[in-house]
C-alpha positions as CSV (number, residue, x, y, z in Angstrom):
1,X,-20.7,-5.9,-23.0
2,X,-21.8,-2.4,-22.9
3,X,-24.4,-3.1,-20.4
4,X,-21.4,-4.4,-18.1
5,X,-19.7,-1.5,-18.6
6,X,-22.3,0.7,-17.6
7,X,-22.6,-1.6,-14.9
8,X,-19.1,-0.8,-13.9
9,X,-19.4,2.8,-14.4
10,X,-22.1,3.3,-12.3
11,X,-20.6,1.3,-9.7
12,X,-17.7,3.2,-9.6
13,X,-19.7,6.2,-9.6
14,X,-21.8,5.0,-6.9
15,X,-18.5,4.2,-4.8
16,X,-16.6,7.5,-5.7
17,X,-19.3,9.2,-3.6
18,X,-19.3,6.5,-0.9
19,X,-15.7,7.2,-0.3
20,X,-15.1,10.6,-0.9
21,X,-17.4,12.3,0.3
22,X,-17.4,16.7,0.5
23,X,-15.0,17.6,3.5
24,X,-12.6,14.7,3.4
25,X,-9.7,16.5,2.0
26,X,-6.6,16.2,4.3
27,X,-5.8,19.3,6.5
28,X,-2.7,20.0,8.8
29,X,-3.2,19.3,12.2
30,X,-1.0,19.9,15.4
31,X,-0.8,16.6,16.2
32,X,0.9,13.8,13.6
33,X,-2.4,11.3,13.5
34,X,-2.2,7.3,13.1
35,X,-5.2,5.4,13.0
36,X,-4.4,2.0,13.8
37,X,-6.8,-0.8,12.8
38,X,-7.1,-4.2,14.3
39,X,-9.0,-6.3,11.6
40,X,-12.0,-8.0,12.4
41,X,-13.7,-8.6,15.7
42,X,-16.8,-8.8,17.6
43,X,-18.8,-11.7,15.6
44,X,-16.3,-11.4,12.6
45,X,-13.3,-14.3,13.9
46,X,-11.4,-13.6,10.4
47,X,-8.8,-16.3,9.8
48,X,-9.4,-19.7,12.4
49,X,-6.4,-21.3,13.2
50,X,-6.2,-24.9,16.0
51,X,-5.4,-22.4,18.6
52,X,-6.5,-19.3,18.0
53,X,-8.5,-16.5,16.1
54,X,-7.3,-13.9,14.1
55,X,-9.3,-11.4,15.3
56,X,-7.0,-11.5,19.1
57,X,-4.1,-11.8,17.0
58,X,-4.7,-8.6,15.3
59,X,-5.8,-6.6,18.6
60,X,-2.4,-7.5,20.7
61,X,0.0,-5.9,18.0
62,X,-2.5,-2.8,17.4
63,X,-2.3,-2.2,20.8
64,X,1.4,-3.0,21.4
65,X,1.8,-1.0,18.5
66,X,0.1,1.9,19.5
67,X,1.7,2.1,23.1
68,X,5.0,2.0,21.8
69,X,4.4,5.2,19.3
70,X,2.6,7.0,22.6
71,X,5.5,5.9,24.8
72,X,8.3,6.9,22.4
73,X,6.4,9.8,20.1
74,X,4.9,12.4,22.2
75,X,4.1,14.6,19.2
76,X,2.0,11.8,17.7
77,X,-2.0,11.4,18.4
78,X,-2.8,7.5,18.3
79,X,-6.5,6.7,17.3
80,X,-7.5,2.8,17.5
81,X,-10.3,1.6,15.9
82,X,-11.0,-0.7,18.3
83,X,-9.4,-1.5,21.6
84,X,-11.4,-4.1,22.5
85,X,-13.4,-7.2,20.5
86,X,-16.2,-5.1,18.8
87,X,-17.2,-5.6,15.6
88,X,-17.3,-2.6,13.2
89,X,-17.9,-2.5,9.5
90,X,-15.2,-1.3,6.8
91,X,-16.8,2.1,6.3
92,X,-16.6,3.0,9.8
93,X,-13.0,2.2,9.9
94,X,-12.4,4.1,7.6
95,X,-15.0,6.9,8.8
96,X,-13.0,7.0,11.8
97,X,-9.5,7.8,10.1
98,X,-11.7,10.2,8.0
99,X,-12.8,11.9,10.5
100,X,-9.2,12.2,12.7
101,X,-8.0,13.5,9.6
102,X,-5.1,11.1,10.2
103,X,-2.1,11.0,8.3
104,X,-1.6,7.5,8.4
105,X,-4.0,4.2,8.5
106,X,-2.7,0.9,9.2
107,X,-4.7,-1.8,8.9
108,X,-3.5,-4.9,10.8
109,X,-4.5,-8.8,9.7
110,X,-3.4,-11.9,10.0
111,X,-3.6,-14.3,6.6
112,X,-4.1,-18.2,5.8
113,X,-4.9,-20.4,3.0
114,X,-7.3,-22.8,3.4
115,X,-5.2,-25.7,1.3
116,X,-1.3,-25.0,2.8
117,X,-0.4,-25.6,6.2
118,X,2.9,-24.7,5.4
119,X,3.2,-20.9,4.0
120,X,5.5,-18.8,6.1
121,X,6.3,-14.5,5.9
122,X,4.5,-11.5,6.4
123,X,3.6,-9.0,3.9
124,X,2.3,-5.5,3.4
125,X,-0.1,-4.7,1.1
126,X,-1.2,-1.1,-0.5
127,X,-4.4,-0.1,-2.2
128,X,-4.4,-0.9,-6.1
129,X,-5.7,-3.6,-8.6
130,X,-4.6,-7.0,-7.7
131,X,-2.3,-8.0,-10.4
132,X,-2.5,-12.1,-9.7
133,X,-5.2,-14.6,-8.5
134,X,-3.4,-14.8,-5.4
135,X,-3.3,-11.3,-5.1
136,X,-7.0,-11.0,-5.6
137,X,-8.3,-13.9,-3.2
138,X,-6.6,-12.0,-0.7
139,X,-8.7,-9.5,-1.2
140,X,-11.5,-10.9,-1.6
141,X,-10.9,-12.7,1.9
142,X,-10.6,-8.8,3.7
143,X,-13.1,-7.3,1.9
144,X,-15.6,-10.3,2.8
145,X,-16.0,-8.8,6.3
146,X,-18.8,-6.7,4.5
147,X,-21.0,-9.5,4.0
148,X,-21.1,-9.6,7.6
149,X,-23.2,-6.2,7.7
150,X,-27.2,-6.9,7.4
151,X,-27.2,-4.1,4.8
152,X,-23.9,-4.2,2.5
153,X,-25.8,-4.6,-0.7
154,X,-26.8,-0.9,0.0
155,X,-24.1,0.8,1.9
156,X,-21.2,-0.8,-0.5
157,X,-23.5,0.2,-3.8
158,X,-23.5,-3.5,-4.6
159,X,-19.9,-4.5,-4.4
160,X,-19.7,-8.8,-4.4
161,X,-16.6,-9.4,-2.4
162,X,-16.8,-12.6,-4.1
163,X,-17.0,-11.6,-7.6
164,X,-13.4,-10.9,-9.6
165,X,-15.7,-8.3,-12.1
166,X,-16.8,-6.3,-8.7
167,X,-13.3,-5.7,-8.7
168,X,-12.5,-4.1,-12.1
169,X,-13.6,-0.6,-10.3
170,X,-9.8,-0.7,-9.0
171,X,-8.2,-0.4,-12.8
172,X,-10.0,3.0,-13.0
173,X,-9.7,4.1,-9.4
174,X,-5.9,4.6,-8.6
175,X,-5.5,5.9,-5.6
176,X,-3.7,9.6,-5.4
177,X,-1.6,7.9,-2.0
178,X,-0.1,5.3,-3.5
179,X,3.6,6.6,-3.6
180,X,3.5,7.2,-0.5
181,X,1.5,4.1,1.0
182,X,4.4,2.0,-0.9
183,X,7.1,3.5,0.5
184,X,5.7,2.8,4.0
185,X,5.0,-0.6,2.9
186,X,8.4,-1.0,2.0
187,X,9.6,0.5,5.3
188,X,7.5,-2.4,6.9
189,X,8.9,-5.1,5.2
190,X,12.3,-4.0,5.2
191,X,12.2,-3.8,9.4
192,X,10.0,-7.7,9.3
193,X,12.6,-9.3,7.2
194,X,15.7,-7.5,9.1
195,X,14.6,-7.2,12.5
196,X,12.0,-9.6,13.2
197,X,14.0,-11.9,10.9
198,X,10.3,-13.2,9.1
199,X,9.8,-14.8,5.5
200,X,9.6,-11.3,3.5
201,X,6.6,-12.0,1.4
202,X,7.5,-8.5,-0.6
203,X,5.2,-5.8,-1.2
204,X,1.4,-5.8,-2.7
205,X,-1.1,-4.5,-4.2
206,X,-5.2,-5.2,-4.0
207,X,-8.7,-4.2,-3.8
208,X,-9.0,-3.7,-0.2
209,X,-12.4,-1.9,0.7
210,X,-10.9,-0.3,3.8
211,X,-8.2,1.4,2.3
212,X,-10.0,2.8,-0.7
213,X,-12.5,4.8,1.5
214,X,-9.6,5.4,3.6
215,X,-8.3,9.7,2.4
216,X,-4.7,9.4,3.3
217,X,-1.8,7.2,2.7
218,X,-2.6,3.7,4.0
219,X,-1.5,0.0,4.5
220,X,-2.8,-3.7,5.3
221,X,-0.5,-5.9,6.9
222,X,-0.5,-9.6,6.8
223,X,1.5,-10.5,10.0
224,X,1.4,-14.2,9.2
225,X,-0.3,-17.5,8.3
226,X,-2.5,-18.5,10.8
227,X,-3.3,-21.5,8.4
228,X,0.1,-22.9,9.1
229,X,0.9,-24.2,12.9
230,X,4.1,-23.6,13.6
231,X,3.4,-19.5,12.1
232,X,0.6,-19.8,14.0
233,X,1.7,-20.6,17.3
234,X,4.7,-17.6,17.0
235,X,1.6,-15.2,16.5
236,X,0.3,-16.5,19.5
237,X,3.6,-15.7,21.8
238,X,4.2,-12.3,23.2
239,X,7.7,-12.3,21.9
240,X,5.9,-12.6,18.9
241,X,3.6,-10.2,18.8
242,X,5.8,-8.0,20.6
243,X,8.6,-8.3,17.8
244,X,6.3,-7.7,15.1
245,X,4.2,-4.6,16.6
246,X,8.2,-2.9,17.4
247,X,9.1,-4.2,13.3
248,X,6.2,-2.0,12.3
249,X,6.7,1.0,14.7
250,X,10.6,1.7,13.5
251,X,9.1,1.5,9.6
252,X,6.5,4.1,11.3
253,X,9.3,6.3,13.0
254,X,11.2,6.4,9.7
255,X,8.2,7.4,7.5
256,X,7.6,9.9,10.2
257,X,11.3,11.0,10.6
258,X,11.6,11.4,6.5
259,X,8.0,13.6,6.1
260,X,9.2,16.0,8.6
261,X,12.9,16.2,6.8
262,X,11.0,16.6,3.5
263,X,8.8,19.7,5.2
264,X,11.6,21.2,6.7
265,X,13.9,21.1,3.7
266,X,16.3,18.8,5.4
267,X,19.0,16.7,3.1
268,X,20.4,14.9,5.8
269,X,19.9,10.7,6.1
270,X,17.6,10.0,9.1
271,X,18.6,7.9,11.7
272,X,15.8,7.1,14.5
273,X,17.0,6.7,18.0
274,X,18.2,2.8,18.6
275,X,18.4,1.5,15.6
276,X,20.1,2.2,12.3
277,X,18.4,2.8,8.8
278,X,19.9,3.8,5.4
279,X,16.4,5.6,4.5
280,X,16.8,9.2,3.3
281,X,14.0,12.0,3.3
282,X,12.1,12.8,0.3
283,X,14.1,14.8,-2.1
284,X,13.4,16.5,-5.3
285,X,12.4,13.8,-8.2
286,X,15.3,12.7,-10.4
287,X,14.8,11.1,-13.3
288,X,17.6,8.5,-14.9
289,X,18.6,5.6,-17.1
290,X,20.2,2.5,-15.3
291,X,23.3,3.4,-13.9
292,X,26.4,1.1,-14.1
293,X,27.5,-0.5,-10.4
294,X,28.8,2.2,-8.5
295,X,28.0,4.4,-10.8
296,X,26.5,7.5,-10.0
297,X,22.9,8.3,-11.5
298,X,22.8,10.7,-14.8
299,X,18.9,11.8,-14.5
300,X,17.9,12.4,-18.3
301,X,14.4,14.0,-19.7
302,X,10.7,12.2,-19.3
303,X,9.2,14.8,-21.4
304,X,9.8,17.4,-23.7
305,X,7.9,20.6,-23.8
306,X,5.1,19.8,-21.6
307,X,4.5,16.6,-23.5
308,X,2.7,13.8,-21.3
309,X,5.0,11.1,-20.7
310,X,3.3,7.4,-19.2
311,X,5.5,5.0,-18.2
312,X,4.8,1.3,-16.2
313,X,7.1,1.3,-12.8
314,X,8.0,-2.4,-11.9
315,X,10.5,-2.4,-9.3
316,X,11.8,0.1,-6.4
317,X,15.5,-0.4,-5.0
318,X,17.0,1.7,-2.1
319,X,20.3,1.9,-4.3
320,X,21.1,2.2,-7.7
321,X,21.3,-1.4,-10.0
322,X,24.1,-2.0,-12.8
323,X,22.1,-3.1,-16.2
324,X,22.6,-6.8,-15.9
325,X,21.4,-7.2,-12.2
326,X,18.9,-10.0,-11.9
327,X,16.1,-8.2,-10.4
328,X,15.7,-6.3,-13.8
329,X,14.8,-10.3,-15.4
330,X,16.6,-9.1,-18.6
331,X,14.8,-5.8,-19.6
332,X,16.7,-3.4,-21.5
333,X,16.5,0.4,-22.0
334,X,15.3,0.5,-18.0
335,X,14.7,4.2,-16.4
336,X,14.4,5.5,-13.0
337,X,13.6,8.0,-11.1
338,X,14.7,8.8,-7.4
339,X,11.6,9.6,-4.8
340,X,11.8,9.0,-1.1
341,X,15.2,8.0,-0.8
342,X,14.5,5.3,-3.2
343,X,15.4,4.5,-6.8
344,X,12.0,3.7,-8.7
345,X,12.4,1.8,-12.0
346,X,10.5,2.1,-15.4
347,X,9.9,1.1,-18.5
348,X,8.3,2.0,-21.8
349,X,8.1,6.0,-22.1
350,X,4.9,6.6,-24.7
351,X,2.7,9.5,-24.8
352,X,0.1,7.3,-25.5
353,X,-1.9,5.7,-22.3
354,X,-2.9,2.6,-24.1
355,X,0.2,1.7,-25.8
356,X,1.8,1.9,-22.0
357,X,-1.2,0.2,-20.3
358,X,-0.1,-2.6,-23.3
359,X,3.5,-2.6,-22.1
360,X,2.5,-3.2,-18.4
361,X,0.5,-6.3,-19.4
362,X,3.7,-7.6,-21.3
363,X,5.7,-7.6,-18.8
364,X,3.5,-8.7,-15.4
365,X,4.6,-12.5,-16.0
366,X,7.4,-11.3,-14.7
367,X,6.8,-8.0,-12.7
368,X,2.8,-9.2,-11.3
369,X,2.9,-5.5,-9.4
370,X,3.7,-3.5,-12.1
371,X,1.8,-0.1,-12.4
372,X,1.5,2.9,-14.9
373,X,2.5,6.2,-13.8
374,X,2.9,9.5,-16.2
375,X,5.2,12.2,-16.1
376,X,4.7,16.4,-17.6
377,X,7.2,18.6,-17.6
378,X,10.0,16.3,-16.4
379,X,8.3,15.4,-12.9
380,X,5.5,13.0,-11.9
381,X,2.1,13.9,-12.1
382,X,-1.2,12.7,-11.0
383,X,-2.0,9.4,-12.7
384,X,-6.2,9.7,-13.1
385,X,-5.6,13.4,-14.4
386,X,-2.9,12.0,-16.9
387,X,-5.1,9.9,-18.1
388,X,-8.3,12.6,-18.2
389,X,-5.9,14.7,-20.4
390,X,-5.0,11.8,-22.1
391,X,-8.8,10.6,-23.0
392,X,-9.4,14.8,-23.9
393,X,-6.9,14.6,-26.9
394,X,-8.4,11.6,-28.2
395,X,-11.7,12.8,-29.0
């Protein structure tokens, strides 16, 4: 056992210098940077459908993607990874949004399962430890584009795409993104299920190789099951493609549109040109018990005093809930906070990591993306440095 975990550690180690290396830290630019990222390519198909490849798939709504934002967002710089069918490897995906210094990296795939032909919906998925086996074969599928690369043992510090301990590295590495990745990923699916009228496959969370080594906030977007005909032959249709590439581009003009509210101290909702939203800029963190329907939020305290408050967040909402809705699956003595225009649920409040970390695990029958999150002083703070205060005061 403590060989394994030495194991782990070093990996980890290994990887935190793989991925972060000196220099990555995000600096303002003039431009507002996307790095869009058609999975796959070259000698790497991804998914095979009857018809078609994933890889092509992937390519059209990158590029329709990007043209739209250049057409309609002259303040924005669009970098592809690939415009064409080349392969590259994860890092250098990655490298490249690195080295833009984007603000944004969106990964674009195409899923399948090899046993359903039936499966329907798109999805978006954020960086994080997969919290099903579903969850994690996903995973495991994107992140086995490195064993395409003659010398991955080396480059990924011996990472098994295939093995579920490889991927234990994610329950210590959270990534400091990830409020902002989800909210984008909920902007995504939002526009799929309303607009482009798909089978919302909800919000995820997994080991994904490319969006770990990726410094900014990022998402991986399933468009589809190629695995299932008639999904796959609407990927394969412009009107398609087309609709799904626009779905993603109004998520991206509202994440855009609420950033630059939130920078210039704006309060007032955002509504992009053609088309309506109920999305609001980023505003001050609120903190709350469950409000009654229609009843107006009363925030109350996280902590007292400076004292280190964790807590596991299980469900976001873009208006309040009364205590008896069904999305809450019975939990009483909810909380929430208000971040992004969106009301952010908790529950358990305990000073003590572990006892929290317990509390998630109780509750992911039910709520399978369920994460912790700590708050100091009444407003969120940095999860791994909660948790290196946390370990401090043990010893």
């Amino acid at each position: 056992m403590k060989s394994s975990r030495r194991y782990i550690l070093g990996l980890l180690f290994c990887l935190g210098w793989l991925f972060f290396p000196a220099g990555m830290e995000h600096v303002g630019a003039k431009d507002f940077v996307v790095v869009i990222d058609a999975g796959h390519g070259g000698h790497d198909p991804g998914a095979v459908g009857k018809i078609s490849k994933e890889k092509n798939i992937n390519l059209k709504v990158a590029l329709k993607l990007g043209k739209k934002i250049e057409e309609n967002c002259k303040d924005v710089k669009v970098i592809y990874t690939r415009k064409k069918d080349v392969f590259l490897s994860l890092n250098r995906r990655a490298e490249i949004a690195n080295n833009a210094k984007a603000d944004l990296f969106i990964s674009i795939h195409t899923n399948a399962l090899a046993k359903n032909k039936t499966m329907q919906g798109a999805s978006t998925w954020t960086l994080g430890l997969a919290k099903s086996d579903d969850n994690l074969e996903v995973a495991k599928r994107e992140n086995a584009v490195i064993l395409y690369e003659s010398d991955y043992e080396t480059r990924y510090a011996g990472f098994n795409p295939n093995s579920a301990e490889s991927y234990i590295i994610f329950e210590f590495m959270q990534d400091k993104y990830m409020e902002q990745s989800v909210h984008l990923a909920s902007l995504v699916q939002k526009q799929f299920k309303n607009s482009c009228k798909r089978i919302d496959r909800g919000v995820h969370q997994a080991g994904f190789l490319v969006l770990k080594a990726s410094a900014m906030p990022s998402i991986l977007v399933e468009l589809g099951f190629i695995s299932t005909p008639a999904e796959e032959r609407y990927l394969n249709t412009e009107a398609g493609t087309t609709s799904l590439a626009n779905g993603i581009y109004r998520a991206f003009r509202t994440y855009k549109q609420e950033q630059e509210a939130r920078l210039n101290g704006s309060s007032d909702n955002i509504t992009p040109r053609k088309q309506t939203s109920t999305a609001t800029p980023a505003k001050k963190e609120e903190v709350g018990t469950t409000p009654k329907k229609e009843e107006k939020p009363a925030p109350t305290e996280t902590s007292k005093g400076g004292e280190l408050i964790f807590k596991v967040q299980f469900l976001t909402s873009d208006k309040p809930l009364a205590k008896n809705d069904k999305r809450l699956k019975g939990l009483k003595e909810v909380d929430y906070y208000k971040e992004g225009g969106l009301y952010k649920y908790t529950y358990g409040a305990d000073a003590n990591y572990n006892k929290v970390l317990r509390t998630r695990n109780s509750i992911k029958p039910k709520f399978k993306d369920a994460f912790v999150i700590a708050f100091k002083n009444g407003k969120k703070t940095n999860i791994n440095e909660a948790i290196q205060e946390f370990k401090k005061k043990q010893k």
